[in-house]
C-alpha positions in Angstrom: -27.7 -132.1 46.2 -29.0 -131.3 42.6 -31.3 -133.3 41.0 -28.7 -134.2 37.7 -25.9 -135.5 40.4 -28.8 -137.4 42.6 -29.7 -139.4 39.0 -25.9 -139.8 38.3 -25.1 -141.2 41.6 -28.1 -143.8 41.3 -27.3 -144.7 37.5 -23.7 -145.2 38.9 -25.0 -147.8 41.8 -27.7 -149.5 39.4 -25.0 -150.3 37.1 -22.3 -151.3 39.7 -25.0 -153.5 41.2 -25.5 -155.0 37.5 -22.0 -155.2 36.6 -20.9 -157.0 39.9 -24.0 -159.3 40.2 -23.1 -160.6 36.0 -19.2 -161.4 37.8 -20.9 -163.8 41.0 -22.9 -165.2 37.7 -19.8 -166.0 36.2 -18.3 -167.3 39.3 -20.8 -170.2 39.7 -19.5 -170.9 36.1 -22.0 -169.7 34.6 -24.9 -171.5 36.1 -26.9 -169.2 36.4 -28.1 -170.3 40.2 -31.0 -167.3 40.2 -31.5 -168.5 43.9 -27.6 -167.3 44.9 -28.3 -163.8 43.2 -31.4 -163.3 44.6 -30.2 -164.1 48.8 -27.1 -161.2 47.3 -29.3 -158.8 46.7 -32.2 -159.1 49.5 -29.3 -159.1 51.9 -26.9 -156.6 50.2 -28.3 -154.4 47.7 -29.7 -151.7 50.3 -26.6 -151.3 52.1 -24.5 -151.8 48.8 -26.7 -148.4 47.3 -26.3 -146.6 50.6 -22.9 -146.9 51.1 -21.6 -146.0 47.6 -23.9 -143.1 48.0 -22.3 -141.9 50.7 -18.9 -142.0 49.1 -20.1 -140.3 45.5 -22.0 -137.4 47.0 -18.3 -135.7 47.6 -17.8 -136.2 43.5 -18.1 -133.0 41.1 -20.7 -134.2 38.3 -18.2 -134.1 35.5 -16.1 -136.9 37.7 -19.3 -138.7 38.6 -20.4 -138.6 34.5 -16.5 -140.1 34.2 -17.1 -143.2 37.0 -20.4 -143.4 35.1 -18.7 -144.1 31.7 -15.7 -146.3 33.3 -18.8 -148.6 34.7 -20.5 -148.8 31.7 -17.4 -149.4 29.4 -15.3 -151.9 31.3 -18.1 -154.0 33.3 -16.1 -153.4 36.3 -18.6 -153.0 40.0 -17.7 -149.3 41.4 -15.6 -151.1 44.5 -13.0 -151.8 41.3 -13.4 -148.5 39.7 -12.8 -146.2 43.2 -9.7 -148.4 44.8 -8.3 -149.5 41.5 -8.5 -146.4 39.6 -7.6 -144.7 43.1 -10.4 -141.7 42.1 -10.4 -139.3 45.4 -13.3 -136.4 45.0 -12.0 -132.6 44.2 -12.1 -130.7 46.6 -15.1 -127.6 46.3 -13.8 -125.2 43.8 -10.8 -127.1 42.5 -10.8 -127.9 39.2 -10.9 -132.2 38.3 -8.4 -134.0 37.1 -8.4 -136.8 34.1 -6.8 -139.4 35.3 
C-alpha cells in the first residue's frame, strides 16, 4: 500500500475515533465523564483502528479522500458513513462511482 493511501486510511480512523468519542460525550448529556472516554478507548481504540483498516485498504484513494471529507463534514463515526452511505470498494481497475 502507498504511502498517500496508508496516511488517508489513518486520518480517516483518527477522525472516526474523534467524531464517535464527541457522540458517547453527548450521550452522558454532556457531562463530560473523562473517566467513561478514557475505559472506550484503552479497551476499544486498537481494535476500532485495526478493523476499519482492514475494510479501507480495498478503497481507491479518490473514494478514501471522499469517506475522508464525508467524516470531516458531517461528524458522523466511519461505522455510519460505510453502512449508511452503503460505500462498497471499486473493484481494481474500475472506475469509482459518486454516490
Amino acid at each position: 500500500m502507498d504511502q498517500i493511501k496508508q496516511d488517508l486510511i489513518c486520518e480517516i480512523i483518527r477522525m472516526s475515533q474523534i467524531n464517535l468519542l464527541e457522540k458517547k460525550r453527548l450521550e452522558i448529556n454532556g457531562a463530560c465523564d473523562e473517566q467513561s472516554l478514557l475505559d472506550w478507548v484503552k479497551d476499544n481504540a486498537a481494535e476500532y483502528r485495526e478493523s476499519f483498516k482492514a475494510r479501507l485498504e480495498s478503497f481507491t484513494c479518490s473514494q478514501l479522500g471522499d469517506i475522508l471529507k464525508r467524516i470531516s463534514e458531517s461528524g458522523r463515526d466511519l461505522s455510519q458513513i460505510l453502512e449508511g452511505d452503503s460505500l462498497a470498494p471499486t473493484p481494481h481497475g474500475a472506475s469509482p462511482m459518486n454516490p
